[in-house]
DRENDO-1510 file (C-alpha; in Angstrom, 1 decimal, always signed):
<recs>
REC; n; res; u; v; w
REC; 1; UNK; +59.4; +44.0; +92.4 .
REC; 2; UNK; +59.4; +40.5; +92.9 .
REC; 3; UNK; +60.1; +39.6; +90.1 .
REC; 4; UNK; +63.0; +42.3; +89.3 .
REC; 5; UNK; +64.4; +40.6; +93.2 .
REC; 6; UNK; +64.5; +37.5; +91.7 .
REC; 7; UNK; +65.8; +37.7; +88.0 .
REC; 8; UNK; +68.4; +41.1; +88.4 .
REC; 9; UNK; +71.5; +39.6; +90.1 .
REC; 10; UNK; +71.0; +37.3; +87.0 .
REC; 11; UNK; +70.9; +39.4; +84.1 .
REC; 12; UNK; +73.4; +41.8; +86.0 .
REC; 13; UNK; +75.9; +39.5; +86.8 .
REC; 14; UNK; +75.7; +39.6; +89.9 .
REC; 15; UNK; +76.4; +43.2; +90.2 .
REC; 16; UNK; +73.0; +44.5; +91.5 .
REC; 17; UNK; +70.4; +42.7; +93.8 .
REC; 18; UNK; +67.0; +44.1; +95.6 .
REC; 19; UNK; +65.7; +43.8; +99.2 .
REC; 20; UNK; +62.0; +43.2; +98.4 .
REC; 21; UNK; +61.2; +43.5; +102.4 .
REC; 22; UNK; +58.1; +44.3; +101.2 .
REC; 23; UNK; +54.9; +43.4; +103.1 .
REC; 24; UNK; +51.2; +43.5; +101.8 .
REC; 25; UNK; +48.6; +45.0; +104.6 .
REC; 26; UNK; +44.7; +43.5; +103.2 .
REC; 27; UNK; +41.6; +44.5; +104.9 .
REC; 28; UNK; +41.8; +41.8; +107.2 .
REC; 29; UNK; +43.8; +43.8; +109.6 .
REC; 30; UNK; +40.5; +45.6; +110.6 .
REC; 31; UNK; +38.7; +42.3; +111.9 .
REC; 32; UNK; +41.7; +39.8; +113.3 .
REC; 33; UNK; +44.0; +40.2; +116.5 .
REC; 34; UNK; +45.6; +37.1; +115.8 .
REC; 35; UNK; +46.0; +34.4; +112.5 .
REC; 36; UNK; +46.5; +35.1; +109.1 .
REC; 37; UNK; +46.6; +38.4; +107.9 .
REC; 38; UNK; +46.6; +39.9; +111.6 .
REC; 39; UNK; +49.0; +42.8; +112.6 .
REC; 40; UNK; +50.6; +40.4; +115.2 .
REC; 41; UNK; +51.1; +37.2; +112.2 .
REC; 42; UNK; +52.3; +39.9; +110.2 .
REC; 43; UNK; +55.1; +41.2; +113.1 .
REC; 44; UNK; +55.9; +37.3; +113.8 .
REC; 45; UNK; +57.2; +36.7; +110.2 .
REC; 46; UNK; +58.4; +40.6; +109.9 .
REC; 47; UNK; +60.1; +41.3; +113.0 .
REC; 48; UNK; +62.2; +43.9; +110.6 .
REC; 49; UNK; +59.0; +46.1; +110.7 .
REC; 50; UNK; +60.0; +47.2; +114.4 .
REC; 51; UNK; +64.0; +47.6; +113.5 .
REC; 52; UNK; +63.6; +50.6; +110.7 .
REC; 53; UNK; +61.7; +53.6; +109.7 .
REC; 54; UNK; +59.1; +52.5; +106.8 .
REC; 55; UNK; +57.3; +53.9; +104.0 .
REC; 56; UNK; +53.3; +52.8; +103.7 .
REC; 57; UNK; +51.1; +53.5; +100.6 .
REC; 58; UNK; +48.5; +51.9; +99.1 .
REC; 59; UNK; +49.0; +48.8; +96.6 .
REC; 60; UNK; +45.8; +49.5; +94.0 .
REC; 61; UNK; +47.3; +50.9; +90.9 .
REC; 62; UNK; +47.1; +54.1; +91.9 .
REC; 63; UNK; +49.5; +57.2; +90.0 .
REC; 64; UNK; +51.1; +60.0; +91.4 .
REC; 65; UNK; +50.4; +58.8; +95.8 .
REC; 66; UNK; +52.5; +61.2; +96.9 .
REC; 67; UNK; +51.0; +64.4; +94.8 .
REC; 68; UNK; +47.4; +62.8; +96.5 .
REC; 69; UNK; +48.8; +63.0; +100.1 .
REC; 70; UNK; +48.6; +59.2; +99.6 .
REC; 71; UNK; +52.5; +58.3; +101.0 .
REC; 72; UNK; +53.7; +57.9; +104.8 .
REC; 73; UNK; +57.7; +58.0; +104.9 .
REC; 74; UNK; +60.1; +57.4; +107.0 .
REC; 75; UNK; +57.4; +56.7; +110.4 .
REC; 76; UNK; +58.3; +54.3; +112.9 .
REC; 77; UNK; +55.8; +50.9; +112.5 .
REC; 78; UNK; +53.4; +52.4; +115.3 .
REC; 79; UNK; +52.6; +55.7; +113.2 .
REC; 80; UNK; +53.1; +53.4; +109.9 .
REC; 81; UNK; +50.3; +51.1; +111.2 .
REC; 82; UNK; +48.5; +53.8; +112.3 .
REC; 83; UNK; +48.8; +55.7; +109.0 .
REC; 84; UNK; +47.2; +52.6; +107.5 .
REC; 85; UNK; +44.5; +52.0; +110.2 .
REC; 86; UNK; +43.0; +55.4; +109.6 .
REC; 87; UNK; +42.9; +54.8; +105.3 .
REC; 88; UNK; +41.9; +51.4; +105.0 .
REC; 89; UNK; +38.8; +50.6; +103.4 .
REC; 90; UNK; +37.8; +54.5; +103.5 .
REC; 91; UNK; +36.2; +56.5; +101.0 .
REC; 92; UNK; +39.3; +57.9; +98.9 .
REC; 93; UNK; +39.6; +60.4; +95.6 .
REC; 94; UNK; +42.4; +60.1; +93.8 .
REC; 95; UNK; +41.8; +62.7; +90.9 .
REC; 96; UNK; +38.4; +62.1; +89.2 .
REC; 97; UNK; +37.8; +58.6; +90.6 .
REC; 98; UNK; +36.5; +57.5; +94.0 .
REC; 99; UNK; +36.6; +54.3; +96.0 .
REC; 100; UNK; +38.1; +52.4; +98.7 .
REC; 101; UNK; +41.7; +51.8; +99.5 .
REC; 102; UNK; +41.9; +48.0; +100.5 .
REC; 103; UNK; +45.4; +46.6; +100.2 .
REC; 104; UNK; +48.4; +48.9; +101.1 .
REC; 105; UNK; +52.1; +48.2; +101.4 .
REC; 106; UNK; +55.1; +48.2; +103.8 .
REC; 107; UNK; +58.6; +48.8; +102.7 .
REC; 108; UNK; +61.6; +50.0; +104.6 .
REC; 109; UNK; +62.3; +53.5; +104.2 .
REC; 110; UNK; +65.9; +54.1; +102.6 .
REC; 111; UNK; +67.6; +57.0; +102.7 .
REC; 112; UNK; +68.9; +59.4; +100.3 .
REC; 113; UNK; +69.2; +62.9; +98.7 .
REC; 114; UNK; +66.8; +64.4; +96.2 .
REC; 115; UNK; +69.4; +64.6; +93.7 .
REC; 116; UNK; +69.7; +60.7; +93.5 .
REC; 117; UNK; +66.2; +59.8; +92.6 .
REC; 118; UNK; +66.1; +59.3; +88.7 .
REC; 119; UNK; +63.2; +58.5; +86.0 .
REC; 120; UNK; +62.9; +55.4; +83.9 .
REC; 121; UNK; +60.6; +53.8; +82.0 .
REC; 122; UNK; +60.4; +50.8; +78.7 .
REC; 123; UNK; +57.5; +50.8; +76.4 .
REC; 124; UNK; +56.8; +48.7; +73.4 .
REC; 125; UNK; +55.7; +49.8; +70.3 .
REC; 126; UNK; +55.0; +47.9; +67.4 .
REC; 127; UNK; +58.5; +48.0; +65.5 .
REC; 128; UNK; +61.0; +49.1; +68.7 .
REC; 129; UNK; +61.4; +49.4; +72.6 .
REC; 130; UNK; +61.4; +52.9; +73.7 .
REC; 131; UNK; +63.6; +53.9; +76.6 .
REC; 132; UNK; +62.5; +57.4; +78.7 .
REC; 133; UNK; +64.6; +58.8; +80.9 .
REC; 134; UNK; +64.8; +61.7; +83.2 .
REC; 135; UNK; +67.7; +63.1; +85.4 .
REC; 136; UNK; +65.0; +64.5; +87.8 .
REC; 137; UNK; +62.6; +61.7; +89.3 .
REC; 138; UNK; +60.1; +61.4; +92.4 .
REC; 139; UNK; +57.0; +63.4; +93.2 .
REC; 140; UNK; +57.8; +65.7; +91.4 .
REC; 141; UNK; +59.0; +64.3; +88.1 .
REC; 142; UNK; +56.6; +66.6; +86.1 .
REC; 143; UNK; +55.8; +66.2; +82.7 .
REC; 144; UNK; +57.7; +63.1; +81.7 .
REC; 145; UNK; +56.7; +63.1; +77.9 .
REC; 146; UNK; +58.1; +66.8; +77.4 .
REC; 147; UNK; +61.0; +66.5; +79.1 .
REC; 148; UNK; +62.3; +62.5; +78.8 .
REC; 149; UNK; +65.7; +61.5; +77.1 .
REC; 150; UNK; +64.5; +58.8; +74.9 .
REC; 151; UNK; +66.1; +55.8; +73.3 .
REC; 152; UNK; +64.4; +53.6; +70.6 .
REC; 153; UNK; +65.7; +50.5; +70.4 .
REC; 154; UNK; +64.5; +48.3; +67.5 .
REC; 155; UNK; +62.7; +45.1; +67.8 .
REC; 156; UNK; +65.0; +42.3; +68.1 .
REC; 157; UNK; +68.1; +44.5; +69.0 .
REC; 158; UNK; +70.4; +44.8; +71.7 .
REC; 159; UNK; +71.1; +47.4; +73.9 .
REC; 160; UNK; +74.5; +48.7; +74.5 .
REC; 161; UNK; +76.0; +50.4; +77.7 .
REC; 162; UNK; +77.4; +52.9; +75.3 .
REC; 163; UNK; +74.0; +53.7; +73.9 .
REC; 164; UNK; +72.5; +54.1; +77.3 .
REC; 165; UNK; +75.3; +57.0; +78.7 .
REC; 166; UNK; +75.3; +59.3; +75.2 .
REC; 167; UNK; +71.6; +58.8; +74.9 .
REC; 168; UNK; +70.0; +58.9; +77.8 .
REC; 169; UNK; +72.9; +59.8; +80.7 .
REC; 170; UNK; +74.2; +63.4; +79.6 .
REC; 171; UNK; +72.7; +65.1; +82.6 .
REC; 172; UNK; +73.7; +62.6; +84.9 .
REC; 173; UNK; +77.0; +63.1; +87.2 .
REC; 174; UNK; +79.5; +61.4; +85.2 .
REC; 175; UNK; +81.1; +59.2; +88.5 .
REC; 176; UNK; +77.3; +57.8; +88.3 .
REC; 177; UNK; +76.9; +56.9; +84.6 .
REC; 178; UNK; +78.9; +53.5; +84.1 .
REC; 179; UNK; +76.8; +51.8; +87.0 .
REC; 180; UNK; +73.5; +53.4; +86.1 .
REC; 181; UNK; +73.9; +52.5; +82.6 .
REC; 182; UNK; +75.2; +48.8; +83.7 .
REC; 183; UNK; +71.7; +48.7; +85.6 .
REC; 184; UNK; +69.7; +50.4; +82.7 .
REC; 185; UNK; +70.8; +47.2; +80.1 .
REC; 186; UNK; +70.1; +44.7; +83.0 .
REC; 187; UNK; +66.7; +46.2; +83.4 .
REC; 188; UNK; +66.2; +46.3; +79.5 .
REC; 189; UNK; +67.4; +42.4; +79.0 .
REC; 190; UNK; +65.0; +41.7; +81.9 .
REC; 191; UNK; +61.9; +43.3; +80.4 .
REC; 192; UNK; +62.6; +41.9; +77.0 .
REC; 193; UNK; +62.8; +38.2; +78.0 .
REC; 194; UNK; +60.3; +38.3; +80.7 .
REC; 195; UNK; +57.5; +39.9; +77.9 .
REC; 196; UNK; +56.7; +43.0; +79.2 .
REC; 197; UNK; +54.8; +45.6; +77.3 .
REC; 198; UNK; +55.6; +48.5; +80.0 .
REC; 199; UNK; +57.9; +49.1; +83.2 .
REC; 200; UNK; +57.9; +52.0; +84.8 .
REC; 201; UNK; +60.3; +52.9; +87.8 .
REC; 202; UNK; +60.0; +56.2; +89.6 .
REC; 203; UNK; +62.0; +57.0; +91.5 .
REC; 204; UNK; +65.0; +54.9; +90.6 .
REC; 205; UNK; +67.4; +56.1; +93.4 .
REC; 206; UNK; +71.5; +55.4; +93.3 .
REC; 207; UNK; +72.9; +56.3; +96.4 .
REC; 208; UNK; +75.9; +58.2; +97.1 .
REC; 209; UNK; +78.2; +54.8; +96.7 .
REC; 210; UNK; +77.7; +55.3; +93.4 .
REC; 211; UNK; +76.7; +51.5; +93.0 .
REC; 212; UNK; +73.8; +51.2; +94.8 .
REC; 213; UNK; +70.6; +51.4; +92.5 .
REC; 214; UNK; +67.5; +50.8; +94.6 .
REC; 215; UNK; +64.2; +50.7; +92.6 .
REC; 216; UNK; +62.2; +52.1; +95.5 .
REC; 217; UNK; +58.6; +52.2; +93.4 .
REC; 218; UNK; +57.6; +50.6; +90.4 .
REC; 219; UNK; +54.5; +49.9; +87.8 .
</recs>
């Protein structure tokens, strides 16, 4: 996300920007009141933590949190913290694997209706860049392969917004297809230049402004 904050008003043009008010909780909260890495350092330089709800999940590479009971959204910081407290370097299965959760993160919650969140997700294969797309994202996305619009564009190509709406945007509400597909060729230009082999986005949520597109998790 860091990285998307800091490069997507460029390759937009100024028409989207990210708030990555985003903070990373490590194990050290367990063992320090105060200093570096302490829930009160952490409050100092993020007062915002105390001004909005927030969502907490852990930061270890882990697929599908919210089907694994692994997402706390839209708590206050005291049952956000607490949410945390109680996880952090637990025992945890996630599927077929077992370990410990160690590093979890803190965004601010944002609002908005199931019917806003969206799918998306670049992959490179050895002659093109495939784009999959799905009118229905979150938790509940599904089966993503079965049911993904999909756009192959080849190596060395550009990508059009034209391409973008009659390809992947036919079950989209049409007043949100120009923006979305504006943010969709932004997103593509970014992963190309930056070298990326996969990004995946889910959900990608565009409020009811129609112009707001909020990446709110992304791998």
């Amino acid at each position: 996300k860091a990285l998307l904050q800091r490069w997507l008003p460029e390759y937009s043009e100024g028409r989207f920007k990210m708030d990555n008010a985003g903070v990373l909780i490590s194990p050290e909260v367990l063992t320090k009141t105060v200093g570096p890495g302490s829930w009160a350092a952490i409050l100092e330089a993020n007062p915002w933590l105390k001004e909005t709800n927030l969502v907490a999940k852990p930061d270890q590479l882990i697929k599908r949190r919210g089907k694994a009971g692994l997402l706390s959204v839209n708590k206050p910081f005291v049952a956000a913290q607490d949410w945390i407290m109680q996880r952090m370097c637990k025992e945890q299965k996630v599927e077929m694997v077992t370990g410990q959760l160690t590093h979890f993160l803190i965004e601010p919650f944002v609002p908005h209706k199931q019917e806003e969140e969206f799918y998306i997700c670049i992959v490179s294969n050895r002659y093109d860049d495939e784009l999959l797309f799905c009118h229905e994202g979150g938790v509940d996305v599904g089966d993503v392969d079965a049911k993904a619009e999909r756009l192959q564009v080849l190596t060395g190509d550009s990508l059009s917004t034209q391409q973008v709406v009659s390809s992947l945007l036919s079950k989209v509400p049409a007043a949100k297809q120009e923006n979305l597909a504006l943010f969709i060729v932004a997103l593509f230009n970014f992963y190309k230049d930056l070298h990326f082999a996969y990004l995946e986005i889910n959900p990608l949520v565009m409020l009811g402004d129609n112009k707001t597109v909020v990446p709110l998790d992304m791998a």
